[in-house]
N, C-alpha and C positions, 0 to 999 in steps of 0.2 A: 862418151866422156874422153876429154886428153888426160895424157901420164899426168901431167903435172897435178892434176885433181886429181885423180888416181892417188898418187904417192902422198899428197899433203891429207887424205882420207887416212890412208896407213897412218900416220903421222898423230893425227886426232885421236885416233882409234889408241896407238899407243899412249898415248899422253892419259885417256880418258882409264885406259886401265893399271894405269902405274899405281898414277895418284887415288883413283877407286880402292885399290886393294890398300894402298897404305891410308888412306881415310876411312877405312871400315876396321882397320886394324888398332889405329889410333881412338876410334871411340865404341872398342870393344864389341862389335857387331860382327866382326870374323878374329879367328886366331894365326897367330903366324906362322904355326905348325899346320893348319888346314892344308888339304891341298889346289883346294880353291885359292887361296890366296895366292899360291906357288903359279898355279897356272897364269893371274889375271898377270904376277910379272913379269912371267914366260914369255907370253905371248906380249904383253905390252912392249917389251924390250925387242920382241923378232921384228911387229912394227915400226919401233922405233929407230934397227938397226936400217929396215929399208926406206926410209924417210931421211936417216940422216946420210948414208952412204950415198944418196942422189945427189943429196947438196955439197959433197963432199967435206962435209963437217965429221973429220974422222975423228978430235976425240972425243965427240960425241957418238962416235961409231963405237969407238972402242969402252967407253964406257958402258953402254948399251950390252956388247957382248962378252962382257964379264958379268953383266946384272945379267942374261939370260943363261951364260953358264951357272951361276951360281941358280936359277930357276931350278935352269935341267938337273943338277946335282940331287937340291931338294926335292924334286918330284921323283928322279930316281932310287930316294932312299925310301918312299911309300911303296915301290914297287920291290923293293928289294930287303 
């Protein structure tokens, strides 16, 4: 496989779990306190930050990495 497939994977993957966790959220099938939820926009957001950093579409970078700070925050506060 080349990068470019490579990173537009990252890219699906992130997109598939953004909008997942906010469409289970929205028709009541997960909570937003879960930490499932927390994770799917953790991780949705890491790939999206290396998807969108490739194409140099930073503020979609930088939005990306306040949606996953704001993840790690929340999944830090189950932990803590």
């Amino acid at each position: 496989m080349n990068k470019k497939l490579i990173i537009n994977i990252f890219g699906w993957v992130g997109v598939a779990l953004v909008l997942g966790g906010y469409g289970l959220v929205s028709f009541d099938r997960l909570a937003v306190h879960d930490l499932s939820y927390q994770l799917m926009n953790g991780f949705g957001a890491l790939c999206l930050i290396i998807e969108s950093a490739w194409r140099k579409d930073y503020p979609f970078t930088v939005l990306n990495v306040v949606w996953a700070a704001i993840a790690i925050f929340a999944i830090l506060s189950f932990v803590f």
